[in-house]
C-alpha positions in Angstrom: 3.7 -6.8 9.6 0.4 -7.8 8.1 0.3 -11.4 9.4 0.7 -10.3 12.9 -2.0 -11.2 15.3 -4.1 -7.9 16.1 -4.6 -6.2 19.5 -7.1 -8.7 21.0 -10.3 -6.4 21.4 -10.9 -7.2 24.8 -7.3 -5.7 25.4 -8.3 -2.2 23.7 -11.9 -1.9 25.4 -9.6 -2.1 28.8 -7.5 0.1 27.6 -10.1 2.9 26.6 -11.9 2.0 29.9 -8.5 2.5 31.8 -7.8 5.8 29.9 -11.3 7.4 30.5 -11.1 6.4 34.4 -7.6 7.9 34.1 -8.8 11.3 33.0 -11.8 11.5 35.9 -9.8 10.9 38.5 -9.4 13.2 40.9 -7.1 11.7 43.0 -3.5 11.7 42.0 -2.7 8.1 43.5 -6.0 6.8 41.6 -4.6 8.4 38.4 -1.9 6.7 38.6 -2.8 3.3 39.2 -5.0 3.5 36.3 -2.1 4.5 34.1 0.2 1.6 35.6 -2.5 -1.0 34.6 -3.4 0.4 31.5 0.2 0.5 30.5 1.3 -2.9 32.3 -2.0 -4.3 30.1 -0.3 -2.7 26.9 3.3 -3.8 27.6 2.4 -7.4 27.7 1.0 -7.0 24.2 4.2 -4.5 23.1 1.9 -1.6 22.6 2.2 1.9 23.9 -0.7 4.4 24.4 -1.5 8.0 23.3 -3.7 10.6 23.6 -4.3 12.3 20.5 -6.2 15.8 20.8 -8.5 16.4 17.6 -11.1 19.0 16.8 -13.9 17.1 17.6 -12.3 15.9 20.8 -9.7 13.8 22.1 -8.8 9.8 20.5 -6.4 6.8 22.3 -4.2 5.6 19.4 -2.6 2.8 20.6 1.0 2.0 18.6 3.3 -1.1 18.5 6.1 -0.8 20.7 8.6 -1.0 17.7 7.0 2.3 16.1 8.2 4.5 18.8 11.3 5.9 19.9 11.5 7.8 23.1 7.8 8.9 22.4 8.0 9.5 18.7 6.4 7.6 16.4 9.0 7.0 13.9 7.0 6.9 10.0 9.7 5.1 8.5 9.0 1.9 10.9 5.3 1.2 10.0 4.8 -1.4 7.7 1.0 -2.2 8.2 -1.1 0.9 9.3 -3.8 -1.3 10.7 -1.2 -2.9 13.4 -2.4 1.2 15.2 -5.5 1.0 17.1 -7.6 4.4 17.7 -10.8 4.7 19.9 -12.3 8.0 20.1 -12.0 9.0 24.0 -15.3 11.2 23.1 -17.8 9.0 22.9 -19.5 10.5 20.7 -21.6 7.5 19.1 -24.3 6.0 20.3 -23.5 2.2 19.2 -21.2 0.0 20.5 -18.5 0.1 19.0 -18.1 -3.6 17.6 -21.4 -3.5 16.1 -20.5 0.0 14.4 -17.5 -1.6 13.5 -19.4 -5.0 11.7 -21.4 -2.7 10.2 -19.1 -0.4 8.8 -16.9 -2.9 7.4 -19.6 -4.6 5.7 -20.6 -1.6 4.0 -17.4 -0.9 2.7 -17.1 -4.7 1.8 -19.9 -4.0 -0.6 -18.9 -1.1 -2.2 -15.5 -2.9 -2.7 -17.5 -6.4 -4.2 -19.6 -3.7 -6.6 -17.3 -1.2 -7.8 -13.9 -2.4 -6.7 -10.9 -0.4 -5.7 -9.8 2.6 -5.6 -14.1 2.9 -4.0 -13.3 -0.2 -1.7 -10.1 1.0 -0.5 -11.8 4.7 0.4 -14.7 3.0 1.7 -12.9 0.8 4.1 -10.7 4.0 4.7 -14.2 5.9 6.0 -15.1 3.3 7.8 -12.3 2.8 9.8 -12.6 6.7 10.7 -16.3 6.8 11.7 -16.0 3.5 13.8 -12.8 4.8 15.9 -13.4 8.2 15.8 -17.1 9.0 15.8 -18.2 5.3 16.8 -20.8 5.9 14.3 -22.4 4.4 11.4 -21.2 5.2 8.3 -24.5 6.6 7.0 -24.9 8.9 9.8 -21.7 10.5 9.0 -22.3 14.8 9.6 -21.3 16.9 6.7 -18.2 18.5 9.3 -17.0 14.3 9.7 -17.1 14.0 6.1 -15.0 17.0 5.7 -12.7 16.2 8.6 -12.7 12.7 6.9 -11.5 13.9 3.8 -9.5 17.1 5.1 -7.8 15.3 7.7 -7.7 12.1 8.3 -7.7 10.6 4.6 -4.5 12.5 3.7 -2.6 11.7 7.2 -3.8 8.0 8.0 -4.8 6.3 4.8 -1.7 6.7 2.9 -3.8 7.0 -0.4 -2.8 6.9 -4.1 -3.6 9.2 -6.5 -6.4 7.3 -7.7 -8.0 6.7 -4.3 -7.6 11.2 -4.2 -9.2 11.3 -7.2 -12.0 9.2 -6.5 -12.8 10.0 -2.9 -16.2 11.9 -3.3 -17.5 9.3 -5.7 -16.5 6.8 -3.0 -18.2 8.6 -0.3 -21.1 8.8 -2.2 -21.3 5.3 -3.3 -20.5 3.9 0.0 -23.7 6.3 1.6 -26.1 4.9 -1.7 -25.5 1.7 -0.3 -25.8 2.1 3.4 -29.0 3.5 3.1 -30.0 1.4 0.9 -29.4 -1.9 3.2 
């Protein structure tokens, strides 16, 4: 549901922090307690966590409780993609993330307020990927993101419409004329 309060921010970086410690531990006890607080930290928000393993490395998608059924997430429960949280478990950016994040989504706020949908609704689509996934401007976006962008995660996590498909490399390239432009 769109009116639903997000995952508080604060909740997710402890999550991702939890998640990374998880996956360095060598100690099977230290593993695990990691796991019980990340978990007990995501149940009191009714969230569940999940390592998704992607080309480019690995990404914690973090899913409302009522989207999944004995692990599954069940497609036919989501009402508002943007209830999902993702945070690439790489690192691969070298920003924080919310600054990325500000500054993607105003980027993709201008494209919307100068050449309005289906370009604001691709833009804010990009920006959402490079900020979870690459924690990375949109600008500094690598032909193989741009690709995996439009390959991958456009068609799987941006639900678009056929004019949104038709548009998408315009939209990318507007969006990049006016992040370098400032």
């Amino acid at each position: 549901m769109a009116d639903e309060t997000p995952l508080p921010q604060e909740v997710v970086n402890r999550a991702l922090t939890l998640t990374r410690r998880m996956r360095a531990a060598v100690d099977d006890n230290e593993r695990a307690a990691y796991r019980t607080e990340r978990d007990r930290l995501l149940g009191e928000h009714d969230y569940v966590p999940r390592v998704r393993e992607d080309d480019p490395g690995e990404t914690l998608v973090l899913y409302p409780d009522e989207w999944v059924e004995e692990g599954v997430v069940r497609v036919d429960r989501i009402e508002d993609t943007d209830r999902a949280v993702e945070r690439s478990l790489s690192g691969v950016g070298s920003g924080d993330w919310e600054t990325v994040e500000e500054h993607n989504r105003s980027v993709a706020e201008r494209v919307r307020e100068e050449y309005g949908d289906p370009h604001g609704e691709n833009a804010h689509a990009f920006a959402d990927f490079m900020s979870n996934h690459y924690a990375k401007r949109v600008e500094e976006a690598t032909p193989a993101e741009r690709e995996e962008f439009r390959e991958e995660y456009f068609r799987r996590n941006a639900w678009p419409t056929e004019a949104q498909r038709e548009a998408v490399e315009e939209s990318l390239r507007l969006l990049e004329e006016i992040a370098v432009s400032g």
